[in-house]
N, C-alpha and C positions, 0 to 999 in steps of 0.2 A: 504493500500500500504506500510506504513513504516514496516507491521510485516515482508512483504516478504524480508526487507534488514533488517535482525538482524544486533542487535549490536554484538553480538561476529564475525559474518564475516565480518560491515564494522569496527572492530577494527584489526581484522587478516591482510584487504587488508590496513589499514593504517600502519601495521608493516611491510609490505609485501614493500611499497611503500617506507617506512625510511630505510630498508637497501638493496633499489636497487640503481644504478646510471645509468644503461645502460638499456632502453626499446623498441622493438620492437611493434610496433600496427599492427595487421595484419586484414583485414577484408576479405568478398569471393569476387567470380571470377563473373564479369559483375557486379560491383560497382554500387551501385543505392544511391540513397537521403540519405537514413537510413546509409549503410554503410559508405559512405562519411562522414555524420555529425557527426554519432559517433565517429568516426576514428579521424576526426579532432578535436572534443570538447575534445577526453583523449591525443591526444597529445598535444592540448593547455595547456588542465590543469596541467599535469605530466613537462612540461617545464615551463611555468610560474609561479605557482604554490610548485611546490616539488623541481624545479631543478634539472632533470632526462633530462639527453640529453634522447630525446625521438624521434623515426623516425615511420612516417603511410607509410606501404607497400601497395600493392594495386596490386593482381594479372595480371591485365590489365587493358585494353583500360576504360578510362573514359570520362560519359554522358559530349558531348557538352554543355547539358542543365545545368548543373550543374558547367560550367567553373567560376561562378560569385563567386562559394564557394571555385574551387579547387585554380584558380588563387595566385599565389604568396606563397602560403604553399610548406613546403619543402618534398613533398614526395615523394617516392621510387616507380615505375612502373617497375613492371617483365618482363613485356612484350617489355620493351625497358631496361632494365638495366639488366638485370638477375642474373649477378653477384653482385652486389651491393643488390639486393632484399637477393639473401641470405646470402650474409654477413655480412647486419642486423639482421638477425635472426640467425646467426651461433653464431656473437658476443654478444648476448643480454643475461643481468643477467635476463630479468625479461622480459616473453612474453604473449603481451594480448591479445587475439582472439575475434573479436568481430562481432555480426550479421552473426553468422555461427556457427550449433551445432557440427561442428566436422571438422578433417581438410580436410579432401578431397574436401570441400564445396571452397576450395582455388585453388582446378585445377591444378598446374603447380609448386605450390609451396608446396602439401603436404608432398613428400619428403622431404623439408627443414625442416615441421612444425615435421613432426617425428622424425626426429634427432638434433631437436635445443637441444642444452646443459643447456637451460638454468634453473636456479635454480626452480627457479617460473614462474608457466602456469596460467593464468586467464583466466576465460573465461565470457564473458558479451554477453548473448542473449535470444531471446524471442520464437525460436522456438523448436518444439517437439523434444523427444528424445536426449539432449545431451550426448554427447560421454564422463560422465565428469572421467573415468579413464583416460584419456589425462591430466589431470587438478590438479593442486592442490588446487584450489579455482574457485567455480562455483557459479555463478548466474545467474540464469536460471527461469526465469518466463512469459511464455506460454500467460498469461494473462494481456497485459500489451499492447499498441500499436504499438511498434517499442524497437527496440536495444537502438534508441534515448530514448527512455521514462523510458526505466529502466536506463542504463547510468547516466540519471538526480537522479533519486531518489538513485542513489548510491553514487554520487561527492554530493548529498546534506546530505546524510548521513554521509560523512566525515567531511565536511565544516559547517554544520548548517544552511545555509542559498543562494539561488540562487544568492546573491548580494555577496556572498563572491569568486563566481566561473568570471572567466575571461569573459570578452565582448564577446569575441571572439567561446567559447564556450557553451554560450549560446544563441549566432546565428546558430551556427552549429545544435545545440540540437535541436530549432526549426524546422531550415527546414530538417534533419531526420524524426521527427518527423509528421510533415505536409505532405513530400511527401508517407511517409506511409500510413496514413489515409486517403491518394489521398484528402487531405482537409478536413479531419473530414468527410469523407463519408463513410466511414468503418474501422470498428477496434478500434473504440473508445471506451474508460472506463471511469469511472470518473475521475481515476486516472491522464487522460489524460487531460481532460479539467482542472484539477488541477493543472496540469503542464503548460500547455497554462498560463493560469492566472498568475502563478507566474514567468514566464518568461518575460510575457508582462507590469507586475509592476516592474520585474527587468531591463526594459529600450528597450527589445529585439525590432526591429523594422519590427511586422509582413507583413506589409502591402510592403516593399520593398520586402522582401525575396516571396511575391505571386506574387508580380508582374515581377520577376527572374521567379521563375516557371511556370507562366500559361499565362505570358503578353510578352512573346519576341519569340513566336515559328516561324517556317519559314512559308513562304507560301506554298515550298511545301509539308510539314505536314498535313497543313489543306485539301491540296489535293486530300493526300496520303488518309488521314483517309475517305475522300467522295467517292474517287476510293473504298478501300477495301469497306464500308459499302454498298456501293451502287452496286457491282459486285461481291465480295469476301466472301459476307456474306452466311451461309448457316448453317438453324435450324432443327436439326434434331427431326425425334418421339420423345416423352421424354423430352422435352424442352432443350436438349443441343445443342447449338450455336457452330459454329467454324469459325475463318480469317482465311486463308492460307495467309504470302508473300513470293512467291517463288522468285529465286532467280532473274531468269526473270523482275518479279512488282517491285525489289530492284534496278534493273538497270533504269526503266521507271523513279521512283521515288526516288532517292538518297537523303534518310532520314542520318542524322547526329545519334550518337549514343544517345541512349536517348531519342529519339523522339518518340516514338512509345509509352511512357509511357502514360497509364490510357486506350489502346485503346480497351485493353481485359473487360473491367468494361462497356465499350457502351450496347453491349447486352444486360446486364443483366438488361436496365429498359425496356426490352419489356416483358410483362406481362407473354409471355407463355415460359419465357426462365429462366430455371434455374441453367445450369451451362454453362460458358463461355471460351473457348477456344482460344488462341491467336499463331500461329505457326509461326518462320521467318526461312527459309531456311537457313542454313550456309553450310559450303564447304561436309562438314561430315554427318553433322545432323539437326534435326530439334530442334531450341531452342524452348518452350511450357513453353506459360504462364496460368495456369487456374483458376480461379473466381467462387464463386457460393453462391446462396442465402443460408440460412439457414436449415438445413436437407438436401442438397447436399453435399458432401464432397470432395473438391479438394485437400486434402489432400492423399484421397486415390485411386482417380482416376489418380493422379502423383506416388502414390508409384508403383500400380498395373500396370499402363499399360506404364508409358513415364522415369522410373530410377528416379524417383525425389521424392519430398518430399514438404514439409513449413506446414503452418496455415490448420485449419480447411475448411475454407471456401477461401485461397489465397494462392496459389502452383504453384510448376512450376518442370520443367525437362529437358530432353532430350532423341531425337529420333532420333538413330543412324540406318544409312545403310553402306554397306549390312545388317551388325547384326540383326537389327529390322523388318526392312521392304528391300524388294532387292533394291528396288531405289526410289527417291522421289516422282516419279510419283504414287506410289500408297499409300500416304500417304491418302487419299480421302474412298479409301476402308477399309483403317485403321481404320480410325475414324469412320466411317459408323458401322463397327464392331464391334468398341470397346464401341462405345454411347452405342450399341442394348446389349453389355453385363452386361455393367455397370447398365443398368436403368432395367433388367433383374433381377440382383442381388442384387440391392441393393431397 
C-alpha cells in the first residue's frame, strides 16, 4: 500500500498544501458515508492541521443516517446555498475533489468545477477511469476500499503516523470507510484491515460510530425493507435480482435519505443470485444501484445499459425518461430485456 502513495507525490501534495491558504473540498452528488468522511477528515486536517481556511461543499441533500457525522461541521450545501457553493470554488487557490473520478460525478456543480481558477486541482479517489487531465495531482487507486482508505494512507504519508492526524479525522476516516465495506462485507484488502487497526490503536471509537450506523434506523425502514423483499422482489433467468421503489411505495413508506442503504446487497446471499439491482423512482429518472458476486460485472452493466459507472463488482446510475424508456411504467420490461442481454453476452 505505501508504494501506491510515493514519496515524490506525497512531497508534491505537501508543497502543494504550504503554498495554499484558500481550499475548497468538493465530493459527488447523493453524499454517502465515504464521501462524507473523507470530505470531513481533509477538511479537518487542512484547518487544524496546515491552517488552510478550508470549506467541504457537498452537491446536495445529505443521509439523515449520517447526521451524527455531519452535525455541527461547517459545510456548504448546493442545493440550499448555491451561491455560496460556488463561491467557494470560484475563490479557492487550491481545489480537492474527492470520491469522484471526474466532475460531472458533482451534478449541478460541474460547471463550477470546470471553471474554478484555481491554481491546484487534486484529486483523491478509488474509482475507475479518472479524468486526471482535470488534475494537477492524482491519486487514484482502484484497489483500495473506499476514498476513506486511500485519504488515510495519504494524510499518513505526510504526517508519519495516525496519532499525529486530528480526533476528528480519524473518526470521519473510519466511518467512510466502514460504510463502504457495508462493515467489512465487501471490498476489503489488507490494506484495509490495516487501516482499521491503526485507527483503533489511534483511540478511534469503533463501536459508537456502528452503533450511529446500523443501531438507530427507523421502524419504518425495517418495514420498508420487509415490504420491498417480501412483494418487490423479482429474480430473473440468469440469477439477476431487481427492487423497484416506485414513487407510489415512497409515499406508503416515507424512508429518510439514507435509509435505503445496504438494501441492494440483500439479494445477493440467495444462492442463485448473482447480480443485484436496487431502483428508486425520482421525478425524472430512475436512480440504480447495482451489486454482484464475482465474475459478474456491475460495472459494466451500469456503463452499458443505466449512464453510470463505479467498482467492478458495486455500481450505480441513472435511468432517464422519456430518453430511456417513455415512462416508468415500463421500467419492468426494461430490465427483463436488458438481464436477457447482458447474461447473453457476457
Amino acid at each position: 500500500m505505501q508504494a501506491v502513495i510515493s514519496k515524490e507525490k506525497a512531497d508534491r501534495l505537501d508543497s502543494i498544501l504550504r503554498c495554499s491558504r484558500n481550499a475548497a473540498i468538493v465530493v459527488h452528488t447523493r453524499p454517502d458515508g465515504d464521501a462524507l468522511g473523507s470530505g470531513i477528515a481533509m477538511r479537518r486536517y487542512l484547518s487544524e492541521k496546515r491552517g488552510l481556511q478550508a470549506t467541504l461543499v457537498v452537491p446536495d441533500t445529505l443521509p439523515q443516517t449520517l447526521r451524527f457525522l455531519t452535525d455541527g461541521e461547517p459545510l456548504v450545501n448546493a442545493e440550499e446555498d448555491s451561491a455560496g457553493a460556488e463561491s467557494a470554488i470560484r475563490s479557492c487557490d487550491l481545489l480537492i475533489v474527492q470520491d469522484m473520478n471526474a466532475f460531472r460525478r458533482a451534478g449541478s456543480l460541474e460547471k463550477a468545477l470546470d471553471e474554478c481558477p484555481a491554481r491546484e486541482k487534486v484529486l483523491i479517489d478509488h474509482h475507475l477511469n479518472p479524468q486526471e487531465d482535470q488534475f494537477t495531482l492524482v491519486f487514484s487507486t482502484p484497489d483500495v476500499s473506499s476514498a476513506s482508505e486511500l485519504l488515510y494512507w495519504v494524510l499518513k504519508a505526510l504526517e508519519g503516523s495516525a496519532e499525529k492526524l486530528p480526533a476528528a479525522s480519524l473518526y470521519a476516516l473510519m466511518t467512510g470507510m466502514t460504510t463502504d465495506t457495508n462493515n467489512f462485507a465487501n471490498s476489503v484488502f489488507p490494506s484495509t484491515l490495516e487501516m482499521a487497526g491503526e485507527l483503533l490503536a489511534a483511540g478511534v471509537d469503533r463501536n459508537d460510530i456502528v452503533g450511529h450506523l446500523y443501531q438507530e434506523f427507523s421502524e419504518t425502514r425495517i418495514r420498508a425493507f420487509a415490504a420491498l423483499l417480501g412483494s418487490h422482489l423479482t429474480i430473473l433467468p440468469g440469477g439477476i435480482a431487481y427492487i423497484v421503489a416506485t414513487r407510489q411505495f415512497q409515499k406508503e413508506y416515507p424512508l429518510r435519505e439514507g435509509e435505503t442503504e445496504g438494501l441492494v446487497n440483500i439479494p445477493l446471499g440467495i444462492g442463485a443470485v448473482n447480480m443485484s439491482l436496487y431502483l428508486k423512482e425520482e421525478k425524472d429518472h430512475f436512480h440504480v444501484s447495482i451489486r454482484s458476486k464475482k465474475g459478474w460485472s456491475a460495472n459494466r452493466m451500469a456503463m452499458e445499459y443505466f449512464n453510470g459507472g463505479g467498482h467492478e463488482l458495486a455500481a450505480g446510475g441513472n435511468l432517464y425518461f422519456p430518453r430511456d424508456i417513455a415512462s416508468p411504467e415500463l421500467i419492468y420490461d426494461y430490465l427483463a430485456a436488458t438481464a436477457a442481454r447482458f447474461v447473453q453476452k457476457d
